[in-house]
C-alpha positions in Angstrom: 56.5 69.4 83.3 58.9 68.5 80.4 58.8 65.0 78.5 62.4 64.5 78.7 62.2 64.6 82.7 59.2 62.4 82.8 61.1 59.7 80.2 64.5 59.8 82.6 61.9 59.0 85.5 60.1 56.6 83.5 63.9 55.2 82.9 65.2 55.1 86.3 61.6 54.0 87.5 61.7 51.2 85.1 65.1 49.6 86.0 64.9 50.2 89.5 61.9 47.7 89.1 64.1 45.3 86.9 66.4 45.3 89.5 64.3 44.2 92.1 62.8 41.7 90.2 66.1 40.1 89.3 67.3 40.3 92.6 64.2 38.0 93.9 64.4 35.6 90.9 61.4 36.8 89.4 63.4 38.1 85.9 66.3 36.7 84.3 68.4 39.2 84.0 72.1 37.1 83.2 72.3 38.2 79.2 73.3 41.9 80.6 76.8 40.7 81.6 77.3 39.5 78.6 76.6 43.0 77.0 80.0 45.5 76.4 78.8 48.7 77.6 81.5 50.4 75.9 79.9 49.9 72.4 76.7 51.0 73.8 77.2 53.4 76.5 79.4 56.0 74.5 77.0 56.1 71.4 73.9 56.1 73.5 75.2 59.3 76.0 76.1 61.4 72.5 72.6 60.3 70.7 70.9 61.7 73.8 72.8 64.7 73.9 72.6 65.1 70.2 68.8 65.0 70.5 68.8 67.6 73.9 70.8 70.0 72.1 68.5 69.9 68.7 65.5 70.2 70.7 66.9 73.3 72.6 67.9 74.3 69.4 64.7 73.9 67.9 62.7 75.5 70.5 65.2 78.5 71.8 62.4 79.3 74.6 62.9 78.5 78.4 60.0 79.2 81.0 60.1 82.4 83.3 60.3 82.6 86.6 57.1 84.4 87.4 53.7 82.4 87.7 52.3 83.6 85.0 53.7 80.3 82.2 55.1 82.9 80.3 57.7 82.0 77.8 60.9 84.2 77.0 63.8 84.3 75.4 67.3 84.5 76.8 68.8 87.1 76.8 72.5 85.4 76.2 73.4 82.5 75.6 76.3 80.1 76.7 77.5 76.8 74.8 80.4 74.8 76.4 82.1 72.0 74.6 85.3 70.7 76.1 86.7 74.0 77.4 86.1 77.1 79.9 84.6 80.2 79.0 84.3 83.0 81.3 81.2 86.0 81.5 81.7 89.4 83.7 78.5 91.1 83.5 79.9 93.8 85.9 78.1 97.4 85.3 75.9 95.8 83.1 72.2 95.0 83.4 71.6 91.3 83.6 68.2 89.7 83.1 68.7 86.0 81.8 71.1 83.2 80.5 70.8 80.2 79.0 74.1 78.1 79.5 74.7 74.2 78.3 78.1 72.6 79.6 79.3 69.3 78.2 82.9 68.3 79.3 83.8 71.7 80.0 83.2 74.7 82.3 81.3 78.2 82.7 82.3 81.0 85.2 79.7 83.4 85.5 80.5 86.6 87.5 77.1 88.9 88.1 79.3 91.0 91.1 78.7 94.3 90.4 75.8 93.7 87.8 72.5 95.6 88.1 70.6 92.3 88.5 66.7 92.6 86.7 63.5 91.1 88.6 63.4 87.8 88.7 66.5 87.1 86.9 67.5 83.7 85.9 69.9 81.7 85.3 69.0 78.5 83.1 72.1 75.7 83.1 72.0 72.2 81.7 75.4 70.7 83.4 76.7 67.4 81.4 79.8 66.1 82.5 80.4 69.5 83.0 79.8 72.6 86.0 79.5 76.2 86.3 80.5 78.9 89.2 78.4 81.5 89.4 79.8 84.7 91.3 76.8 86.9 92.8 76.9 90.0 95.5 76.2 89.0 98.8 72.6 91.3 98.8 71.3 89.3 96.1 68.9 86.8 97.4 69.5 83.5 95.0 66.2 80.6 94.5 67.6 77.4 93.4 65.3 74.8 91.4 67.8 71.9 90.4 67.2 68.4 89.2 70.3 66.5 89.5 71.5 63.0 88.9 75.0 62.4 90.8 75.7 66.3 91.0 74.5 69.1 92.5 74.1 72.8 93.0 76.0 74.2 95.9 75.6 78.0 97.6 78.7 78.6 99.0 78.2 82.4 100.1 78.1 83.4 103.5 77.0 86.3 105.9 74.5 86.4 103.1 72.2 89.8 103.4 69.8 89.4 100.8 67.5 92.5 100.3 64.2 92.6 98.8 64.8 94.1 95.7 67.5 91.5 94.2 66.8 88.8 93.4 67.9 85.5 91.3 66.6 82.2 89.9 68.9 79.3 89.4 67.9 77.0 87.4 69.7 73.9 86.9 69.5 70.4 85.7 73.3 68.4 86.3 74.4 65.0 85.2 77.4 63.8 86.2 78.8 67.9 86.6 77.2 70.4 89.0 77.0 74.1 90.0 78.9 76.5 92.4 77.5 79.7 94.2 80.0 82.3 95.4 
């Protein structure tokens, strides 16, 4: 379990209770109107993202898919800051990504990629998304924490074979994630 999931719980969790409170009179909540979320808001969302991207930074490891806790590195890497970029891994082997979208977008095409053993694809989606374009034999797992986004497998006639298989693993904020 990561920290920073458990504090954003902890965060909603917290005012959700505030809220309630408020609403039967039990806590006086009437000073937040008079608060300008502008000055607070913007500075807050790029402190927090400051902090997510030095920690990834920092610790350049994301957990495997297999049960064994194993840690390994990516074996690319994809940073997206207020653009697009675009990845064809066609004829070529493909075993893991790391991808981060803030304000910008990621096309990822894996048709025609040998795809490894539980491959995976890690994606931290801010204000952001990514498409991911897979062959229609590839059977694709989705683990997703999202907070007004999603991830959405938009493939049909899907015949997913034994042997191929993909992890997607994807935590959205206000941005999501497309299967083709």
């Amino acid at each position: 379990m990561k920290i920073g999931n458990v504090l954003i719980a902890l965060l909603f969790i917290g005012v959700g209770v505030l809220w309630l409170l408020s609403n039967y009179g039990l806590v006086d909540l009437t000073w937040i109107h008079q608060i300008n979320i502008k000055k607070i808001f913007f500075p807050a969302l790029f402190i927090v993202v400051g902090f997510g991207v030095l920690r990834n930074a920092m610790s350049r490891t994301e957990k495997s898919g297999d049960e064994t806790g194993e840690k390994e590195q990516p074996k690319s890497e994809c940073d997206v800051l207020l653009c697009g970029r675009t990845m064809n891994y066609s004829g070529q082997r493909f075993e893991s990504l790391s991808c981060k979208t803030l304000l910008g977008g990621a096309e990822i095409d894996l048709r025609g990629a040998e795809i490894a053993e539980n491959a995976t694809i890690y994606i931290n989606a801010l204000l952001g998304g990514a498409e991911i374009r897979v062959d229609k034999d590839v059977t694709v797992e989705i683990r997703s924490h999202c907070i007004l986004g999603g991830v959405n497998d938009e493939r049909r006639n899907v015949s997913a074979s034994a042997g191929k298989r993909l992890i997607i693993d994807a935590t959205c904020m206000f941005g999501g994630v497309n299967i083709k």
